[in-house]
C-alpha positions as CSV (number, residue, x, y, z in Angstrom):
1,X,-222.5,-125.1,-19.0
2,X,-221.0,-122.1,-17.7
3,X,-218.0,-120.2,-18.8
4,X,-216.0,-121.2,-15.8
5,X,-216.4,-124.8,-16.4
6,X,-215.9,-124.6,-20.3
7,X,-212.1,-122.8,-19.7
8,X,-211.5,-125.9,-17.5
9,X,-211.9,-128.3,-20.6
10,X,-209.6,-126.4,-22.7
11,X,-206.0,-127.5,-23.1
12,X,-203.2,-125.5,-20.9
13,X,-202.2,-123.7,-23.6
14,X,-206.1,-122.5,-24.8
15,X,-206.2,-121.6,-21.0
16,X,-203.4,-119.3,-21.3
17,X,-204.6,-117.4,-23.9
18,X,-207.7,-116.6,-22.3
19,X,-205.8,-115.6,-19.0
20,X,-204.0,-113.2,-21.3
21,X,-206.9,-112.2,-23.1
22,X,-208.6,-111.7,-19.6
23,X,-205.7,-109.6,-18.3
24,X,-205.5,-107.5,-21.1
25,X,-208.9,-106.3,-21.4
26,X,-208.9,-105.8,-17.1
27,X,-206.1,-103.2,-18.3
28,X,-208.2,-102.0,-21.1
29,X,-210.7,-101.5,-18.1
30,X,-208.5,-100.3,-15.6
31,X,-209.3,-102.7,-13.2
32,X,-207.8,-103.8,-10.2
33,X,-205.6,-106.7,-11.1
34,X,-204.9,-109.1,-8.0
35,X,-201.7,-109.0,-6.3
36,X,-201.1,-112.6,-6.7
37,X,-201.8,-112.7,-10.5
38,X,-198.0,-112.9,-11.3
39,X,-197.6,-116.0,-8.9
40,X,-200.8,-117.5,-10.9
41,X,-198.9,-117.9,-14.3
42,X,-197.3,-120.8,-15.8
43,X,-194.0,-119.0,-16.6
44,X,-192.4,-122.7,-18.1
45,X,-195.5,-122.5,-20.5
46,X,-194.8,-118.9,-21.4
47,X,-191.3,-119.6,-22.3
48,X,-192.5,-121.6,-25.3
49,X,-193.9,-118.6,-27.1
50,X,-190.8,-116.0,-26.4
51,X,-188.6,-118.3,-27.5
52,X,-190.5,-118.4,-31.0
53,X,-190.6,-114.4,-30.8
54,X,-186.8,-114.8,-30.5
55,X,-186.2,-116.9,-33.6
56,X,-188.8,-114.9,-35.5
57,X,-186.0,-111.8,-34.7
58,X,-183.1,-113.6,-36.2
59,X,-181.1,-114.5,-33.0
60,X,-178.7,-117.2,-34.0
61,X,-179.4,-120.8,-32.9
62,X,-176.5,-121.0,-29.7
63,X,-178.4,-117.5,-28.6
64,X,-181.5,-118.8,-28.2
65,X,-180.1,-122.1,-26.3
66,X,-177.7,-120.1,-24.1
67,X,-181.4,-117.9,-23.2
68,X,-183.3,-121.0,-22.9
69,X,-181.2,-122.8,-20.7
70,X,-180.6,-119.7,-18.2
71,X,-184.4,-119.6,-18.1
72,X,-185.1,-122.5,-17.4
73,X,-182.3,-123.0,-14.5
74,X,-183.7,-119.8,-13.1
75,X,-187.2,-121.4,-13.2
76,X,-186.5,-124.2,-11.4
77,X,-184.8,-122.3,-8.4
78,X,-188.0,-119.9,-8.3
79,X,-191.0,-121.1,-10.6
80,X,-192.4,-117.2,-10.1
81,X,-189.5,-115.4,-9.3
82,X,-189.0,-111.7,-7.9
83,X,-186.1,-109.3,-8.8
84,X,-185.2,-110.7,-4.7
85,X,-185.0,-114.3,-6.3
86,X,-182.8,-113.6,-9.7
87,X,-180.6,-111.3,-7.7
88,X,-180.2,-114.9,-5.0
89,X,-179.7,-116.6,-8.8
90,X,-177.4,-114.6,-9.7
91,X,-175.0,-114.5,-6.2
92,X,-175.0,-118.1,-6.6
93,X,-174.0,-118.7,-10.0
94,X,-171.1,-116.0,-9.6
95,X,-170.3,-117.3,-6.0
96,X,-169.7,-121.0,-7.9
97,X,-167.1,-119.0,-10.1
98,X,-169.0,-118.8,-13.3
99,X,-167.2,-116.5,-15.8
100,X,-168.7,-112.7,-16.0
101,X,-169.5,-113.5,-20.0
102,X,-171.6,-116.1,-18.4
103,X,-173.0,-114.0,-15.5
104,X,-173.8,-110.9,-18.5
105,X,-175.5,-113.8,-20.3
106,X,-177.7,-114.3,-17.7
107,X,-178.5,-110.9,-16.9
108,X,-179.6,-110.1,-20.8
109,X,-181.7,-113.5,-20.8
110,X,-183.8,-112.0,-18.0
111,X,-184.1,-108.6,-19.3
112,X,-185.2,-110.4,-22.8
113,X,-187.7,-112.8,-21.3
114,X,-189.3,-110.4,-18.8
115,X,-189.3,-107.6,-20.6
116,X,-191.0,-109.6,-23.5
117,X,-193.8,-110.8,-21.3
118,X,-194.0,-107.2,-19.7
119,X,-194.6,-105.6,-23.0
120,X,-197.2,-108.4,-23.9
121,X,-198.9,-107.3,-20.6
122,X,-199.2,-110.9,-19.2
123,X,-196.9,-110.0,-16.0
124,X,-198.1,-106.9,-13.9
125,X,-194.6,-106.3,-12.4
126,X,-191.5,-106.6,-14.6
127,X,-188.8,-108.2,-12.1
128,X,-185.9,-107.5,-14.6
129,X,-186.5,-103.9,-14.9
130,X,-184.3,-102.9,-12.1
131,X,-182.2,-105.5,-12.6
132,X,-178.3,-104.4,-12.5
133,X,-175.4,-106.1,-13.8
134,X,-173.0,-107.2,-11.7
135,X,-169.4,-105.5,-11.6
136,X,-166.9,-108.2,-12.1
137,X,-163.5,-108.0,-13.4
138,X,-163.0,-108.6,-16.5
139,X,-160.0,-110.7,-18.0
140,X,-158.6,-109.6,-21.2
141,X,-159.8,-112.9,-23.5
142,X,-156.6,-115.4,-24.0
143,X,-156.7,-116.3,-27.6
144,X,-154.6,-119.9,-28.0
145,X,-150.7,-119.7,-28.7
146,X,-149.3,-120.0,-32.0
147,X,-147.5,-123.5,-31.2
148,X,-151.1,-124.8,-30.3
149,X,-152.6,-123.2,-33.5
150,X,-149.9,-124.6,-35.7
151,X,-150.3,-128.1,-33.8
152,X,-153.9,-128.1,-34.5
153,X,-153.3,-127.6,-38.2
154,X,-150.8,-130.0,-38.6
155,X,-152.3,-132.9,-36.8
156,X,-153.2,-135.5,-39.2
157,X,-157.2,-135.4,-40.2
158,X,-159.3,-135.6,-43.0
159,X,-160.2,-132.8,-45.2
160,X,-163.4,-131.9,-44.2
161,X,-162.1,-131.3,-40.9
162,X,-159.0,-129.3,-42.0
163,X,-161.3,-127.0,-44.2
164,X,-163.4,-126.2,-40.9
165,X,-160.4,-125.3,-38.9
166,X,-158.6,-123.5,-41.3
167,X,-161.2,-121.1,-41.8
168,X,-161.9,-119.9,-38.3
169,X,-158.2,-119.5,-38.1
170,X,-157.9,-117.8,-41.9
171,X,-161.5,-115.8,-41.7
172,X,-162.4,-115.6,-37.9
173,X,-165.8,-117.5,-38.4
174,X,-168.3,-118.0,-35.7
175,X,-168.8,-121.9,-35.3
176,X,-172.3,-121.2,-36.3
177,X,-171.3,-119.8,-39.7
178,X,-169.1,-122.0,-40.4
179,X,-171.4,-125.0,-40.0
180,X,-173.9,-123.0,-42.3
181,X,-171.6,-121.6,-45.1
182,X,-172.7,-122.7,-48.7
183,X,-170.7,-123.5,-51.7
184,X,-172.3,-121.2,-54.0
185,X,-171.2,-118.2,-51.4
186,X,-167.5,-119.6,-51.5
187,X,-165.6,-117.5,-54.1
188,X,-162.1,-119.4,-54.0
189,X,-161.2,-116.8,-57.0
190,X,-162.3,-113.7,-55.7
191,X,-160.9,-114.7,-52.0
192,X,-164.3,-114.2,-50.4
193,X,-166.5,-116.3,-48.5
194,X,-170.2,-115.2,-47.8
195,X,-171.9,-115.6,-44.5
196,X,-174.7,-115.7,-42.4
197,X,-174.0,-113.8,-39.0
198,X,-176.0,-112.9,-36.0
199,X,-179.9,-111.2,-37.0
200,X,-179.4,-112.7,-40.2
201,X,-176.7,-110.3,-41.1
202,X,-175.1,-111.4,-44.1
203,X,-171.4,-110.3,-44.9
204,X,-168.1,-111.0,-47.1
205,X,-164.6,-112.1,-45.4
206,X,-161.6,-112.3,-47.6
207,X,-159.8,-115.1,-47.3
208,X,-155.9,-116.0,-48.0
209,X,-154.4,-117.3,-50.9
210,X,-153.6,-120.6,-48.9
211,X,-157.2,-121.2,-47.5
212,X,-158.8,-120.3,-51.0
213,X,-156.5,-122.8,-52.6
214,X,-157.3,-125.6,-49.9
215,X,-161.1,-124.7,-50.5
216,X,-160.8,-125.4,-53.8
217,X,-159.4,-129.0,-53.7
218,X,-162.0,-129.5,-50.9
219,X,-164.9,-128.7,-52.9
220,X,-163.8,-130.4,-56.1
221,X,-163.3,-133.2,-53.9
222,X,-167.0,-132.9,-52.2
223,X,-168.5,-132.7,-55.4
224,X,-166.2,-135.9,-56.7
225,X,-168.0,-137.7,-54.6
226,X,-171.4,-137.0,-55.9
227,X,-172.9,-134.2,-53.1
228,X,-175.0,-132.3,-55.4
229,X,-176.4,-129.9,-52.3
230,X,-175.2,-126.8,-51.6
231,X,-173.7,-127.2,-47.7
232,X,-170.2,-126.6,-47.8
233,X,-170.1,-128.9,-44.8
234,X,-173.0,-131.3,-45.2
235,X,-174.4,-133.0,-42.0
236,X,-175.4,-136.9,-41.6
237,X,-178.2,-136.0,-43.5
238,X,-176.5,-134.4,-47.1
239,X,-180.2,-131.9,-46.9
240,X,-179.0,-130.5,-43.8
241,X,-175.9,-128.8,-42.2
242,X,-173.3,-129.8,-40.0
243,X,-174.1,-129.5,-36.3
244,X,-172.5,-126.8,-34.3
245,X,-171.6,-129.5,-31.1
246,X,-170.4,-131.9,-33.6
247,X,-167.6,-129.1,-34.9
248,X,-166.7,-128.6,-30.6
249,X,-167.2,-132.3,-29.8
250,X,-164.4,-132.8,-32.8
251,X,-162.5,-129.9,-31.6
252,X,-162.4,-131.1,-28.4
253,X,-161.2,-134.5,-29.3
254,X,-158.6,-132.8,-31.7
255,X,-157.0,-131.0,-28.9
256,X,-157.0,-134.2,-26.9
257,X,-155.2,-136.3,-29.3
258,X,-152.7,-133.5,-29.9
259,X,-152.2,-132.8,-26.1
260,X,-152.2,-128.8,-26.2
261,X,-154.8,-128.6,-24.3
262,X,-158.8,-127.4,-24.6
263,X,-159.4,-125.0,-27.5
264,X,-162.6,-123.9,-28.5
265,X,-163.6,-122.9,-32.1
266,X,-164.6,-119.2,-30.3
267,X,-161.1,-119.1,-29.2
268,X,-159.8,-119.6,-32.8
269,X,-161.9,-116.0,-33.4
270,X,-160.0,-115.0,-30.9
271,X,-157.0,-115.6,-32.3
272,X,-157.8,-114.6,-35.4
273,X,-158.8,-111.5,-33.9
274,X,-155.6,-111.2,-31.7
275,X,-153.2,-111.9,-34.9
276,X,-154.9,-109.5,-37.3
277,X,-154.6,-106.5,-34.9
278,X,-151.3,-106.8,-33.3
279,X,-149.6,-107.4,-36.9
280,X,-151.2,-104.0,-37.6
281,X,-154.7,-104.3,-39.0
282,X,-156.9,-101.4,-38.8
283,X,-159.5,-101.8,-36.0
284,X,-162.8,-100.8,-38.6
285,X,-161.0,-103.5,-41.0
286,X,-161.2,-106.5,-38.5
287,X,-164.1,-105.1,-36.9
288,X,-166.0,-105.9,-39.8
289,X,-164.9,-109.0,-40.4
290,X,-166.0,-110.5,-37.1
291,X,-169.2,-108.9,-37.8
292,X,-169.8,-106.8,-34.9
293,X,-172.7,-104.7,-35.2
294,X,-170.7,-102.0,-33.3
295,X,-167.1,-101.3,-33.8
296,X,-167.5,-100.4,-29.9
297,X,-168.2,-104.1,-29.4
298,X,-164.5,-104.7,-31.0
299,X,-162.8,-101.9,-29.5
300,X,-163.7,-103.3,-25.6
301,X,-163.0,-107.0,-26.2
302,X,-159.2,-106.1,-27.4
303,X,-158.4,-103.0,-26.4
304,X,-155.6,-104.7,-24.5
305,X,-154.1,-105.6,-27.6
306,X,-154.6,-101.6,-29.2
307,X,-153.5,-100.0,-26.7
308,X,-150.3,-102.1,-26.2
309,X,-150.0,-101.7,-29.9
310,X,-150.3,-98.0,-29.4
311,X,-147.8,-97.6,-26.8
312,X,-145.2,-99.4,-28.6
313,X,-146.0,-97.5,-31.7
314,X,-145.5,-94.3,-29.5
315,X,-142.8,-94.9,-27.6
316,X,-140.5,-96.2,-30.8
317,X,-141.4,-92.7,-31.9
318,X,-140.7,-90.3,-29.5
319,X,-138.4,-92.2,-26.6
320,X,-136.0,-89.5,-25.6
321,X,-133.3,-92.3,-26.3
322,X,-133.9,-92.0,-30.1
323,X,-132.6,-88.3,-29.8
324,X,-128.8,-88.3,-31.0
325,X,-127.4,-86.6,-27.7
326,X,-128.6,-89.2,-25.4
327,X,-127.5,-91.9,-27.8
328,X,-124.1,-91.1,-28.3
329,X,-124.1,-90.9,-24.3
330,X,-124.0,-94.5,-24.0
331,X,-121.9,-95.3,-27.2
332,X,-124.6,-95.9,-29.6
């Protein structure tokens, strides 16, 4: 039996390693690779193995699903697609009003899954690499109000529920750390909870006198009931977590019952976020608490909010109507 015919008994996925393996000693070679090589490869197939490269670098869960799902969308508009194609992709999805967070997403889900399969040497031509990011404006980020805040914490639910909300308000949580905070990183008496961020970046968040002290009676009350794990929110399943749509799904419900309209644990960041600096929190301070890897990443998401802060700060310094001359002008 020849060598042709065995590769045709192999399973799709044995086939694609040799096609890899094939390709990369023809580069090892230097020899001519066909034109249509590109349009040859089973790019759904491929996805499988980036997306296990991307969980073996520590990208959070709701990452690698907002990647995937881009992907695969873009896939199924062009199963071998050109820079020409994502660039179409991308005019559509922007020209059926999807936010420019959404459109960014996009972009950075190409570069990731291209780029991978570039560097692996399975594609010849690297479709991303030229790839610019469309201009849009930008809205500053509308955290919710204070009346909806308040409302959300003083609509009647159980425990459990109140201990999730509170601290994404108190702490600024991502949902995903929230669902996957442990008891034996809560420290109700130092004021600290411990968390798993984005990369597997762990970090400390003080927490308020009020949150710690509703913590408390929350654990004591978890461990009352005979949880012996260590899940500060335990899923359906005590050995495993809560689930980050069950924590939106509920959300989303909340706000419906209460009537204030949709708000989304990420807003509750926001708002965390929001309240910290315009009461006067140093940007490095809250910077770090959100866990940005870059205080960059902090500065351009509120800078709205510093540099009003700023300008008020200035102005109630040196407005010529403070001077004495101009004040006793009018009266005053």
């Amino acid at each position: 039996m020849d060598a042709i015919a065995l590769i045709a008994r192999l399973s799709p996925s044995k086939q694609r390693l040799v096609r890899e393996l094939v390709w990369n000693l023809a580069q090892l070679e230097r020899l001519t690779i066909p034109e249509d090589h590109d349009a040859r490869l089973d790019y759904h197939e491929l996805t499988h193995q980036w997306l296990s490269y991307l969980v073996s670098r520590g990208l959070s869960g709701d990452t690698i699903r907002g990647y995937r799902g881009d992907i695969a969308r873009l896939l199924a508009a062009s199963p071998h697609p050109t820079q020409v194609h994502i660039e179409a992709y991308l005019a559509s999805i922007i020209t059926a009003g999807r936010q420019p967070g959404t459109v960014d997403r996009i972009v950075d889900s190409c570069h990731s899954f291209f780029g991978y399969l570039a560097r692996l040497h399975i594609i010849s031509i690297n479709p991303s690499s030229d790839l610019s990011r469309p201009q849009l404006p930008k809205q500053p980020r509308k955290p919710p109000t204070d009346l909806q805040v308040q409302t959300l914490l003083a609509i009647p639910k159980d425990t459990r529920h109140q201990a999730i909300i509170v601290l994404m308000v108190d702490c600024g949580l991502r949902v995903a750390e929230v669902a996957t905070a442990r008891i034996s990183e809560t420290d109700t008496r130092q004021r600290l909870i411990t968390v798993t961020g984005k990369k597997r970046k762990t970090r400390s968040i003080p927490m308020s006198d009020v949150t710690a002290s509703f913590l408390t009676s929350y654990i004591d009350s978890l461990l009352h009931l005979g949880y012996s794990g260590d899940w500060l929110f335990p899923g359906q399943n005590p050995d495993s977590h809560i689930a980050t749509d069950s924590i939106r799904d509920y959300m989303q419900k909340l706000c419906d019952r209460a009537g204030i309209g949709r708000v989304s644990p990420h807003q509750l960041r926001h708002y965390f976020a929001t309240y910290m600096l315009t009461a006067g929190a140093s940007l490095k301070a809250v910077s770090v608490m959100l866990g940005h890897e870059n205080i960059s990443t902090t500065t351009n998401t509120y800078w709205h909010i510093i540099n009003e802060r700023l300008m008020f700060d200035e102005h109630d310094k040196h407005s010529p109507m403070r001077g004495d001359s101009l004040a006793k002008t009018l009266g005053k």
